[in-house]
TIMIVO-320714 format. One record per residue: residue in three letters; z, y, x of N, C-alpha, C, CB in turn. Coordinates in steps of 0.02 Angstrom, whole numbers, plus 50000, padded with zeros to 5 digits. Glycine has a CB too. Example, Ala and Ser with C-alpha at 12.3 -4.5 7.8 and 13.67 -1.06 7.14 Angstrom:
! residues 2
ALA503904971650660503904977550615503904983550660504524977650565 SER503544988850642503574994750684503945000250645502864997050704 
This chain:
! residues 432
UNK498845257750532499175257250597499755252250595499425264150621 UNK500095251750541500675246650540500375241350549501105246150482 UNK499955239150501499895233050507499255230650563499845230750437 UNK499115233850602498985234250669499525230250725498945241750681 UNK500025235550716500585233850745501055227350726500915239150737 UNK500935225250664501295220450639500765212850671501385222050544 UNK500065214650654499655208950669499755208150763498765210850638 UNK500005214650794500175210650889500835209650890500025216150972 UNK501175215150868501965214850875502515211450822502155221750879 UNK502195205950768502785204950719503065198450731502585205550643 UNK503275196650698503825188450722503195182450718504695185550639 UNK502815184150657502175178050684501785177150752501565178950643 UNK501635183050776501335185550825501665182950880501305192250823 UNK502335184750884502735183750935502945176950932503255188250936 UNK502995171850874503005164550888502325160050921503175161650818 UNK501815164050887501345161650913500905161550985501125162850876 UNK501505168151002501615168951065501835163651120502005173151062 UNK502425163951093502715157151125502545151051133503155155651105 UNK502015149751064501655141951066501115142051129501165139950984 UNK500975149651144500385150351191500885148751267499915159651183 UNK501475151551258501625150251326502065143551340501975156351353 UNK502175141151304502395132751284501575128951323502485130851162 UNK500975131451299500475127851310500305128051389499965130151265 UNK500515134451423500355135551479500845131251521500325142351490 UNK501445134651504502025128351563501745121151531503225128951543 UNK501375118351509501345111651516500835111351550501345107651462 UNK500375115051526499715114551581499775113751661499295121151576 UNK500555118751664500465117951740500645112551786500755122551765 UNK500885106751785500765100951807500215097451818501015098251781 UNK499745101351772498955096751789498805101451827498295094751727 UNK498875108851818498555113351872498715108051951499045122651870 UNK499455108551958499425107052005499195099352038499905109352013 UNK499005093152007498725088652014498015090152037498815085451965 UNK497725094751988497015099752021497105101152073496825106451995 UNK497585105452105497405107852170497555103652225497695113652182 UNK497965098852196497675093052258497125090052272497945087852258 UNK496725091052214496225086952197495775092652245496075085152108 UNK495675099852224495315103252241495415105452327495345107852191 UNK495875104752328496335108352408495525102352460497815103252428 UNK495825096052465495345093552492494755093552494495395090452490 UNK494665091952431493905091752434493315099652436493755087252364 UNK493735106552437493515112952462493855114052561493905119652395 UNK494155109152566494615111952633495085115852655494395113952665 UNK494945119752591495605124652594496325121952557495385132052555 UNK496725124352629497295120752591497735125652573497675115152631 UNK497355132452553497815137652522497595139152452497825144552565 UNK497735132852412497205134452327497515139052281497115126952270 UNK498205141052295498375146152253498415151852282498885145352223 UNK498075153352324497905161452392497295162652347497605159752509 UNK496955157452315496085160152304496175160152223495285153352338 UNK495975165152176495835163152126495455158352077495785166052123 UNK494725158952119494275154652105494425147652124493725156752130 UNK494895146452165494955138252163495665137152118495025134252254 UNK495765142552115496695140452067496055140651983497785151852071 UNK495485141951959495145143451919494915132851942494615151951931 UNK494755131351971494505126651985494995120251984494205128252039 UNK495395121452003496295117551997496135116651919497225124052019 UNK496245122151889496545124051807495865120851779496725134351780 UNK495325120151792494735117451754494785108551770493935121751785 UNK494965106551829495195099351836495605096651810495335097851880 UNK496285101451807496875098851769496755096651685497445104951774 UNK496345102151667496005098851580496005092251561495225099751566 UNK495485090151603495195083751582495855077851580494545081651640 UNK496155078651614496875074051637497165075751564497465077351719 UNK497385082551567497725082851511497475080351433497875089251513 UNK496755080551427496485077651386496555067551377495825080851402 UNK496685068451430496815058251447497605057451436496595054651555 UNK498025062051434498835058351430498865060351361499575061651485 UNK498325065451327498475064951253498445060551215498225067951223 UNK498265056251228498185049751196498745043951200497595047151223 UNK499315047051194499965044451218500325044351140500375049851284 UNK500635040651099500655041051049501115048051006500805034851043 UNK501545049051036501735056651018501735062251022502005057851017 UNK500955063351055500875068351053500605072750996500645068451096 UNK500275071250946500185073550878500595072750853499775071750844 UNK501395070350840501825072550788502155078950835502385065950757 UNK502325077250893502585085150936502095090150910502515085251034 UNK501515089650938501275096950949500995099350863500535096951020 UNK501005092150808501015095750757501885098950723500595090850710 UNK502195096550768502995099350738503165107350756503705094450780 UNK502685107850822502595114050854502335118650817502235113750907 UNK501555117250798501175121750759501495123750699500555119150745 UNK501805118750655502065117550594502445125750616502555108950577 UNK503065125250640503635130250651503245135750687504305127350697 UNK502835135650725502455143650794502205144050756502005144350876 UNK501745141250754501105145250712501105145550632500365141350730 UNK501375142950605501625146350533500935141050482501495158250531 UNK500795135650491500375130450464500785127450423500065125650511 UNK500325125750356500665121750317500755116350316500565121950278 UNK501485111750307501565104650335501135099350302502295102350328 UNK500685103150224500395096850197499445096850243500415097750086 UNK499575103050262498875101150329498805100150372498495103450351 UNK499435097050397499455095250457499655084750466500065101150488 UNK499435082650501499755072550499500425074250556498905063650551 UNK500875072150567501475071750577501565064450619501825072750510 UNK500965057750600501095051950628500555051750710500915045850564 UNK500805045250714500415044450800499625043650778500725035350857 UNK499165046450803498405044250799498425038850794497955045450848 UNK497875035050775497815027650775497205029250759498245022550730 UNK496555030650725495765026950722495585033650796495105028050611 UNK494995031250824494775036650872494395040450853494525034850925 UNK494525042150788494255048350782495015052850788493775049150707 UNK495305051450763496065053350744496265053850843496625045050680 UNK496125051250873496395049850949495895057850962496085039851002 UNK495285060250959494715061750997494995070250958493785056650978 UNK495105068250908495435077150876496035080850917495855076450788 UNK496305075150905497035076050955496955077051023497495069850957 UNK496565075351065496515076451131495985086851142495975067351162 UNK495475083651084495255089951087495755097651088494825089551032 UNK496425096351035496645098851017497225101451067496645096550970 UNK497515096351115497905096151160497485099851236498145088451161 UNK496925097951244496595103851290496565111051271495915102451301 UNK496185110551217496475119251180496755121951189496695121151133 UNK497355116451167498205121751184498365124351255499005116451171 UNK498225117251293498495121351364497945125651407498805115451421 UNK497165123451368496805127351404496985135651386496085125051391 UNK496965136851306497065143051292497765146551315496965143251227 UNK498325143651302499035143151328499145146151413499245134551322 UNK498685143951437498705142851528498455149251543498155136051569 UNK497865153251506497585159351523498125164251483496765159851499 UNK498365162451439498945166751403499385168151440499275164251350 UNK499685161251471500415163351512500155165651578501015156451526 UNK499605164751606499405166451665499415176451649498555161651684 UNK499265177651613498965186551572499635187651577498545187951472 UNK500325184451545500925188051525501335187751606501395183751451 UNK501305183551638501545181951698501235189651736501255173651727 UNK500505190951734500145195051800500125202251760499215191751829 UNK500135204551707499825210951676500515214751685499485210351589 UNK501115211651655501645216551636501995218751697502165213651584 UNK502035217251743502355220651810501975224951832502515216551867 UNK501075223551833500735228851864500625236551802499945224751892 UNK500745232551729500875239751685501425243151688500855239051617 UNK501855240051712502465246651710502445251551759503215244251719 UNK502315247151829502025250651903501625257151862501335244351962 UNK501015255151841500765260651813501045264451766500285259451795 UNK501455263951725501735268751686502245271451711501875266851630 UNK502645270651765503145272851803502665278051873503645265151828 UNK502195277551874501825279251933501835287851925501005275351933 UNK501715291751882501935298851887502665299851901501775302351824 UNK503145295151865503945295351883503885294951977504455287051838 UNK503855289952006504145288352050503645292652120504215280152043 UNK503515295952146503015297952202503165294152237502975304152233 UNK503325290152280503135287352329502915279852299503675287952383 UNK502665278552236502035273652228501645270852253501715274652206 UNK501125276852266500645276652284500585274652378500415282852255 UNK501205271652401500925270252462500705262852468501395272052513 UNK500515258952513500265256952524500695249952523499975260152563 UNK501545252152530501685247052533501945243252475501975247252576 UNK501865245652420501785239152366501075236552338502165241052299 UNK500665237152382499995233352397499685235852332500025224252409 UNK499595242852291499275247652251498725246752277499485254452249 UNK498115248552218497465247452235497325257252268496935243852152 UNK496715256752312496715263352333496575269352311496485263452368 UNK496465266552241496115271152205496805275952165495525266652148 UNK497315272252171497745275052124498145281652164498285268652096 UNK497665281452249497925289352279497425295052266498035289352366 UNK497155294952212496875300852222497395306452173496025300052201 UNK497115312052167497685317452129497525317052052497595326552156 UNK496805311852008497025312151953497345306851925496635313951921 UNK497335300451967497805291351945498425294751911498175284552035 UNK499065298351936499475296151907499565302051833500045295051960 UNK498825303551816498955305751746498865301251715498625310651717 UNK498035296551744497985289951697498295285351714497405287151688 UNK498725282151739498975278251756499275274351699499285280451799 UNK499525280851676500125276851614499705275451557500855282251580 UNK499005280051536498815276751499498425269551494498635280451482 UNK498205267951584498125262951586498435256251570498025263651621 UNK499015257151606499615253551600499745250251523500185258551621 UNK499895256251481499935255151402499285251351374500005262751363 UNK498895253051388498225246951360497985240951406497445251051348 UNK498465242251450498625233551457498905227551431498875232551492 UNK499545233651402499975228751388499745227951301500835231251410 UNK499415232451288499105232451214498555225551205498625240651201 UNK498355226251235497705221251281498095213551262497645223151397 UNK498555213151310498955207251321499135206551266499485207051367 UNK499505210751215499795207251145499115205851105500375212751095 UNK498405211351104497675206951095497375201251104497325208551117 UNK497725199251151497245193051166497655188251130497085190851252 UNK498475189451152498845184451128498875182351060499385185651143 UNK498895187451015498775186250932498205183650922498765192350885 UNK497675184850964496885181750944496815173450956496245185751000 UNK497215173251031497555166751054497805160951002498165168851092 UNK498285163350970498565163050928498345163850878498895165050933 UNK497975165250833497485163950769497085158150790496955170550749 UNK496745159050840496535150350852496635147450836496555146750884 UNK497115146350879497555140650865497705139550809498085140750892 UNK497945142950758498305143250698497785137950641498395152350674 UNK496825144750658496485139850611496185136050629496145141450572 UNK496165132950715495825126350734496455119850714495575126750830 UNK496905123150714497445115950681497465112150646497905116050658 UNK497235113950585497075108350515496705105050531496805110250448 UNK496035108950570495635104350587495755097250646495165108550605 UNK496195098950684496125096250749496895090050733496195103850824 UNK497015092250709497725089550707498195088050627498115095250750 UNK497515089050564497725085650534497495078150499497835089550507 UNK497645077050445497565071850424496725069350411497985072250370 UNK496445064050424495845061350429495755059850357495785055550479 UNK495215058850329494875058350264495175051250256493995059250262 UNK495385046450280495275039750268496285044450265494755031950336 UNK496235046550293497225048850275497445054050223497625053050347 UNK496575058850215497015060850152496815054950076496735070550131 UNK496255050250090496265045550019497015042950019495665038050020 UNK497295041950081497865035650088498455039250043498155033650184 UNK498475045950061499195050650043498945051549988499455058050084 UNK498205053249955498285054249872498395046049833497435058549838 UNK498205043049878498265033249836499015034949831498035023049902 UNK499425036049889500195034949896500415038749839500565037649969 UNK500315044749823500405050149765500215048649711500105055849772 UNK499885046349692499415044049639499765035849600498565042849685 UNK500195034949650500545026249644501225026749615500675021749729 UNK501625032949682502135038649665502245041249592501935044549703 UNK501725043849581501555046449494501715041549443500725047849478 UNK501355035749461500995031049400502005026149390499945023349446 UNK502275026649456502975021049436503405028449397503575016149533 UNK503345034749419503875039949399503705041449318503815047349451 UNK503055040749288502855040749234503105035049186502245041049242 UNK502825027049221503205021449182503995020849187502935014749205 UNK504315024749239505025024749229505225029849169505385026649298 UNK504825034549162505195039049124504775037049041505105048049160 UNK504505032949033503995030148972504725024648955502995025249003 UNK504935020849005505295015848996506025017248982505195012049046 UNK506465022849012506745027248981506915028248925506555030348987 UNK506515033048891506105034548824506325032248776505495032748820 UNK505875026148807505845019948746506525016748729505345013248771 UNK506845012448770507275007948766508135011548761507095003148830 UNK508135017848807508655020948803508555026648731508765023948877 UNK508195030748707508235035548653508035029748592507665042948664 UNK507725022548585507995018448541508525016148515507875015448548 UNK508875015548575509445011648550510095017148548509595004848603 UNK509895023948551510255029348536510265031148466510035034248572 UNK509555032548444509295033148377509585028048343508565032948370 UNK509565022748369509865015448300510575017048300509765004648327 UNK511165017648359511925017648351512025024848323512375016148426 UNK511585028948325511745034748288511645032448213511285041348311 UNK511275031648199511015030048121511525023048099509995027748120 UNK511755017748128512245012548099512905016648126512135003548131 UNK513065019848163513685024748152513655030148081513715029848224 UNK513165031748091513125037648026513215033547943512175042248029 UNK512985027847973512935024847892513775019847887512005018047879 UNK513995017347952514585015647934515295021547935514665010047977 UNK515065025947936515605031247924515535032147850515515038547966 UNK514865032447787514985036247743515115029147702514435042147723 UNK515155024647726515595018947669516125014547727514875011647618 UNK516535020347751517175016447807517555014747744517725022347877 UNK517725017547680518245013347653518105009147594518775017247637 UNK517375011747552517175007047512516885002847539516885008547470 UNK516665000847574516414993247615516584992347664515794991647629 UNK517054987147684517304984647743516964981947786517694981047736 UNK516644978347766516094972447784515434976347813515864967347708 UNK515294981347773514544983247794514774986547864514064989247733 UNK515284989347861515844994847927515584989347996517184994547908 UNK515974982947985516064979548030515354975648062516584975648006 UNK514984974848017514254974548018514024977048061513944976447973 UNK514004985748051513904990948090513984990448157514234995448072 UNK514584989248165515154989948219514744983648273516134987448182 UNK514614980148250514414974248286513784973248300514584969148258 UNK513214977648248512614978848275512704984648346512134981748210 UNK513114990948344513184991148387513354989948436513204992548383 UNK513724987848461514004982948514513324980248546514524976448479 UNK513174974548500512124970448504511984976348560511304971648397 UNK511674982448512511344987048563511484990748612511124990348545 UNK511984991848612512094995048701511964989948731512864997848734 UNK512344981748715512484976748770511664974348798513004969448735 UNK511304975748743510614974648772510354980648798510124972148723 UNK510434987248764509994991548811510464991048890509895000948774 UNK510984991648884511164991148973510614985849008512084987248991 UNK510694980448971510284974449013509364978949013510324964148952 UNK509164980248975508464984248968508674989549025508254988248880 UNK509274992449024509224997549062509214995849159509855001849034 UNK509364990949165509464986449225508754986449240509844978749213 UNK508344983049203507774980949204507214986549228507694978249141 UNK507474993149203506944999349195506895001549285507335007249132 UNK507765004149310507825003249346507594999549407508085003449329 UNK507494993549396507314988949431506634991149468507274983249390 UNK506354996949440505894998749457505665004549524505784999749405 UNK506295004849521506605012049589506655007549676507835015749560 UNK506844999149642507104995549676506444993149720507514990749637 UNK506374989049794505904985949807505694983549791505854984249829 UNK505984978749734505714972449705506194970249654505594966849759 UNK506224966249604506404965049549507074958449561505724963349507 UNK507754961049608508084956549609508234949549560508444959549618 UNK508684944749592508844938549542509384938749478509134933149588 UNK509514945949485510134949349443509774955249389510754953749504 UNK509154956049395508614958849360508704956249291507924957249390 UNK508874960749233508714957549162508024956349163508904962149098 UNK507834951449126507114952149114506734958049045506954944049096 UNK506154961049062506004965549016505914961148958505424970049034 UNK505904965648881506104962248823505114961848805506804967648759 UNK504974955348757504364955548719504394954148660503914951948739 UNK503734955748641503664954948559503854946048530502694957248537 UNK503674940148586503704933248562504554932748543503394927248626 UNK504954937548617505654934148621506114938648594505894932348692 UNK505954944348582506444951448554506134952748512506574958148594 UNK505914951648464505434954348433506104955648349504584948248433 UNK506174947648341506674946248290507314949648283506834940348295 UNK507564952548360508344955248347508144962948364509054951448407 UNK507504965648401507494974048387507404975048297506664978348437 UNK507114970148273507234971148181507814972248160507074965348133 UNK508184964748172508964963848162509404970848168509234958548220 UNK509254974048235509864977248221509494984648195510434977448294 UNK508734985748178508814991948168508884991748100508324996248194 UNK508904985948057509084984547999509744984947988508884979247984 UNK510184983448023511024984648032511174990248028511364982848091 UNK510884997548037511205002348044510955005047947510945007048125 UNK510475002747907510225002247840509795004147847510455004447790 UNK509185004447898508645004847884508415001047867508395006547910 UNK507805003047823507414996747770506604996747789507484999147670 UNK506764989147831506194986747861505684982147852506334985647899 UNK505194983647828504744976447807504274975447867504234977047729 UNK504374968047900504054967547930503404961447915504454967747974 UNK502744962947927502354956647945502084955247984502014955047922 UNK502154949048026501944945748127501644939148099502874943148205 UNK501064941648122500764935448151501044929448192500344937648186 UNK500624925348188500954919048212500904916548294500644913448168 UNK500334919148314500054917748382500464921748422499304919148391 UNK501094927548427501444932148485501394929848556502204932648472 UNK501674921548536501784916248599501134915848617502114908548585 UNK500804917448615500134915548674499894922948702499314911048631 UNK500164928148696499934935348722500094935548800500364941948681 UNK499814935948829500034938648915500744942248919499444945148948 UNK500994941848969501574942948963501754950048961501844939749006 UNK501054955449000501214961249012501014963948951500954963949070 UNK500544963648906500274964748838500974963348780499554958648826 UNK501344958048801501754957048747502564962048749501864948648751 UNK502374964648840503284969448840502874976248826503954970048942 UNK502324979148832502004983248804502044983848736501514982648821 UNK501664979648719501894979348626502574980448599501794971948593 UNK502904976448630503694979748616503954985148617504074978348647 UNK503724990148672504024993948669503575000848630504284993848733 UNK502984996948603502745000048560502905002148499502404998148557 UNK503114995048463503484994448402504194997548401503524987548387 UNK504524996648469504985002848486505275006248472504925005848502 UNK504635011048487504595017348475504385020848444504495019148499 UNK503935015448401503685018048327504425017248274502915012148294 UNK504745011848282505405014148227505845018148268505915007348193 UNK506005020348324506185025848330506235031148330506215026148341 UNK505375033448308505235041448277505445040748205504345044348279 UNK505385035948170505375034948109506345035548094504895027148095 UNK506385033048151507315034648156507325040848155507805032348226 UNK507435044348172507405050948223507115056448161506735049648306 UNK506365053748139505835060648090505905058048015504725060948112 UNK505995052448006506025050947931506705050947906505725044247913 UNK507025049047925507635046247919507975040547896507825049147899 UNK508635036047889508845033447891508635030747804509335035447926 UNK508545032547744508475029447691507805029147658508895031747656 UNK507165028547721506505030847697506345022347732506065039847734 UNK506065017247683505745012247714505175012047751505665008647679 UNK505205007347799504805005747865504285002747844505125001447918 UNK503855002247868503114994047857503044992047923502074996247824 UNK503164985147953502914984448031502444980448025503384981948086 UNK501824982648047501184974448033500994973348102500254975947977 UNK501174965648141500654966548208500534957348180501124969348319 UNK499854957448224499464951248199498994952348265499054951548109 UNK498714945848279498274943648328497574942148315498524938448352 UNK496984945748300496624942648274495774943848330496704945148194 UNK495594938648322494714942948367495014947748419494054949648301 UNK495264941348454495354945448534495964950648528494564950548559 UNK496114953148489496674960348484497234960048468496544965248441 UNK497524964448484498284964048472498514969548427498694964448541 UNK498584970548352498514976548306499254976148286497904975848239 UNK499404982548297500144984548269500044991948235500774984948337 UNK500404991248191500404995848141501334998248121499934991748073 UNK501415005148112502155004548095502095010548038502775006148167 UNK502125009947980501965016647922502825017447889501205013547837 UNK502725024147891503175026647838502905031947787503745029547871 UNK503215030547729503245037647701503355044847713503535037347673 UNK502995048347676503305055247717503655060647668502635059747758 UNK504365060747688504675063647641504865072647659505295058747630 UNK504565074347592504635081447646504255084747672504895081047697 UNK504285089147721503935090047791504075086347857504035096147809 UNK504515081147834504765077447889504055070747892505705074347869 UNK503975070147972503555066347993503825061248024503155069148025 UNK503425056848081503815050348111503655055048193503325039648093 UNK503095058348205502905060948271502515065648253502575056348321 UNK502345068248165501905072648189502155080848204501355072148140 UNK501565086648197501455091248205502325097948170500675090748173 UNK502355094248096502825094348063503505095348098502765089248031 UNK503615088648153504175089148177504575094948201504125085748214 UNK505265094548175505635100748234506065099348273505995106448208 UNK506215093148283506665089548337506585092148389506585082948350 UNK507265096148431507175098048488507185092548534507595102748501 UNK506435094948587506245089448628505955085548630506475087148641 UNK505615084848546505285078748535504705078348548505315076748481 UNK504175075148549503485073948545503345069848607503075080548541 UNK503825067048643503785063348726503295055248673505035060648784 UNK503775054548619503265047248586502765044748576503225045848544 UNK502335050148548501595048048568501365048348613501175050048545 UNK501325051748674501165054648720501445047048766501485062748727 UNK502135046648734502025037648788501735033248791502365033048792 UNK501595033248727501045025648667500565025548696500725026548575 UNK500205033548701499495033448720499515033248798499085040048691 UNK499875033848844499955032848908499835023148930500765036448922 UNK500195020348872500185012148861499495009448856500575009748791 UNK499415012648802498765009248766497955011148790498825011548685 UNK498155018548850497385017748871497495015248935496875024648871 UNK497985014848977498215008849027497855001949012499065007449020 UNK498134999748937497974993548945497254992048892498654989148929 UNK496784999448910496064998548861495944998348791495774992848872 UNK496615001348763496515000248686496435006448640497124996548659 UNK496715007348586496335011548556497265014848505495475006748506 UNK497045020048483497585022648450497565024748418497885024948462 UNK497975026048311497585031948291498515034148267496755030848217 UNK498625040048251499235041448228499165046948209499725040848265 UNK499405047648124499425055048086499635052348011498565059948086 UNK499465057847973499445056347896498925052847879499445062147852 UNK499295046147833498655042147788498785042247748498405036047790 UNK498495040547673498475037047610498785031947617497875035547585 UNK499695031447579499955025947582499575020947538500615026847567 UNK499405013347563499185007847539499595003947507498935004847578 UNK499224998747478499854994647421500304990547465499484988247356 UNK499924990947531500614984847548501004990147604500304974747598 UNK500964994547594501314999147634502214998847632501035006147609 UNK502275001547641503335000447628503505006547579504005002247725 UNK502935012847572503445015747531502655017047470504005024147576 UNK502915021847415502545021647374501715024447365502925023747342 UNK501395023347342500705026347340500615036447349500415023347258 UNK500455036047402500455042647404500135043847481501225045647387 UNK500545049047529500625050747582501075049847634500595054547574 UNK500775043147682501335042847738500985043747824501755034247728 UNK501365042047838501385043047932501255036847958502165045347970 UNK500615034847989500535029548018500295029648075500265026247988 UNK500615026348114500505025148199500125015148192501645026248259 UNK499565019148219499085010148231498765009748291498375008048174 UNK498885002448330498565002148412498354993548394499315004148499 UNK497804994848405497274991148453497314989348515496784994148459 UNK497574983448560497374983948632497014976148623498104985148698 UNK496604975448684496284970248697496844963648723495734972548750 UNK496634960248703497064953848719496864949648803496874947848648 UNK496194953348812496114952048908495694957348898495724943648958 UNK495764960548968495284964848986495724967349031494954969448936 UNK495754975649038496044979449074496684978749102496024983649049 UNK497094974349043497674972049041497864967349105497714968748978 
């Protein structure tokens, strides 16, 4: 029984109430354009004396109202309406002006609905509730039943005013019936009628899907360039503190590789940014690559005493330009786990070379410990965003990835045994 009562009488019910009688007062301007229409052409010029022609008014007025729906705001109104009355969710509903005609032909459908269903609603709440109270007051009051509040004749006989009131009461029960039913209509013809068209939901998942792909490379780019050049001034701070007084020189070394790296990651950091922006202003650092940065991301992660062997191929300068800031920030972020999981006195190996179409980078360390560069091992709180970026890069741009424990090799950087190697493959054209 409650929820009886809750489904005619609760605050949904009763908003959706209101959307019904919102629908009717608009309707009634076309009603009355109808009964001009109808007044003449039946002769009678009393169209709201007759039901059946005020029925005939209200069936003319439709079609009109179906023709001014096509006015451009009427689907963000009457979906702003539904959105708040009828309790619809805003991602099923379109919010903009129609534009293809199919999108026009929903909307109009949808706008007759309303005031058609709306118009018999408010017409029910307008005519039922004065003649139900009459009846439920009708045992109260005896002189009712005369004639002169135009009572039907039936309500003088001696058993009306027992039923009266129960009539009365399932009227008005009636009326909150129809209205909630009214109102569910409406509720689930809406998505349909008034939301977004197939050619609008591809458009909003493309838009989402685009949304995603810059919030991902911002936070890849991030990552990379900002928790690099964190990892390096931590590690040439850490190493010029434990010889601040036996080496002056290596101190100041330090001191000045850092400096190098903030002053460039700000400029990297400009650049990342740049991406939030419309477009890539004239005050835009340019992003860093393997041909033109390649030499001083060594430089300074060598400054803080990490021990780096690197071997590059000769061809960098002929890589595409987007393949070559990719690669960069590949190599990155491969000595930045190696910052970060190996630590500061475990040598590096960097190999990238150009060969048969590909672009192969390799970054190995030893593995000392249980300490890894990214793997499983790790306990760095927070960590593991590194591979998970690489491989975001490298199947972007069609290539291939492998990263775990290998068999350190002879030309590896640390000794014959067991190290950590991160190796990518991307194509030198293709996907790229």
């Amino acid at each position: 029984m409650r929820q009886v009562a809750r489904a005619l009488f609760g605050r949904r019910a009763r908003l959706r109430w209101v959307h019904l009688i919102l629908g009717g007062a608009l309707a009634m301007p076309y009603v009355l354009v109808g009964s001009v229409i109808i007044g003449p052409a039946t002769g009678d010029t009393d169209v709201f004396g007759s039901f059946p022609l005020q029925l005939a008014s209200f069936g003319v007025g439709l079609p009109l109202a179906a023709v001014t729906s096509l006015f451009p705001l009427t689907r963000p109104l009457e979906a702003a309406a539904v959105r708040w009355l009828c309790g619809v969710d805003t991602d099923r509903l379109a919010f903009g002006p129609a534009r293809t005609r199919g999108e026009k032909g929903r909307t109009a459908g949808w706008f007759t609905l309303h005031l058609g269903v709306g118009g018999i609603i408010a017409g029910m709440s307008l005519a039922l509730p004065p003649f139900a109270v009459v009846l439920i007051a009708l045992p109260v009051v005896a002189g009712l039943g005369g004639t002169r509040l135009g009572l039907p004749g039936v309500l003088g006989h001696a058993w009306a005013p027992a039923l009266a009131p129960v009539a009365g009461a399932a009227m008005l029960v009636a009326l909150a019936g129809c209205a909630a039913g009214g109102g569910a209509l409406l509720a689930r013809w809406a998505p349909a009628l008034l939301g977004p068209s197939a050619e609008g939901r591809l458009a909003a998942a493309e838009a989402r899907a685009a949304d995603l792909a810059v919030r991902n490379r911002l936070a890849r780019e991030l990552h990379d360039c900002v928790g690099h050049a964190l990892s390096a001034v931590g590690l040439q701070a850490s190493a010029a503190r434990r010889v601040l007084d036996s080496d002056p020189e290596f101190v100041r070394e330090a001191l000045a590789a850092i400096e190098d790296t903030t002053r460039r990651t700000v400029g990297e950091l400009d650049a990342v940014l740049g991406v939030l922006r419309e477009g890539d202003g004239p005050g835009t650092a340019p992003a860093p690559t393997l041909a033109a940065d390649l030499d001083g991301l060594l430089r300074r992660t060598r400054a803080g005493g990490q021990r780096v062997t690197a071997t590059v191929g000769p061809d960098l300068g002929v890589l595409p330009a987007l393949l070559s800031r990719e690669g960069y920030r590949i190599v990155q972020e491969g000595l930045s786990n190696a910052l970060r999981h190996a630590g500061g006195r475990v040598a590096v190996d960097v190999r990238i070379e150009v060969a048969d179409g590909e672009l192969a980078i390799t970054v190995e360390n030893p593995v000392t410990g249980l300490a890894t560069v990214t793997g499983p091992a790790s306990s760095r709180p927070g960590g593991g965003h590194g591979l998970r970026g690489i491989a975001d890069r490298v199947r972007l741009l069609g290539g291939t990835m492998t990263a775990g424990p290998a068999i350190g090799s002879a030309g590896s950087a640390g000794s014959a045994g067991k190290s950590w190697r991160l190796h990518v493959r991307l194509p030198t054209k293709g996907p790229a």
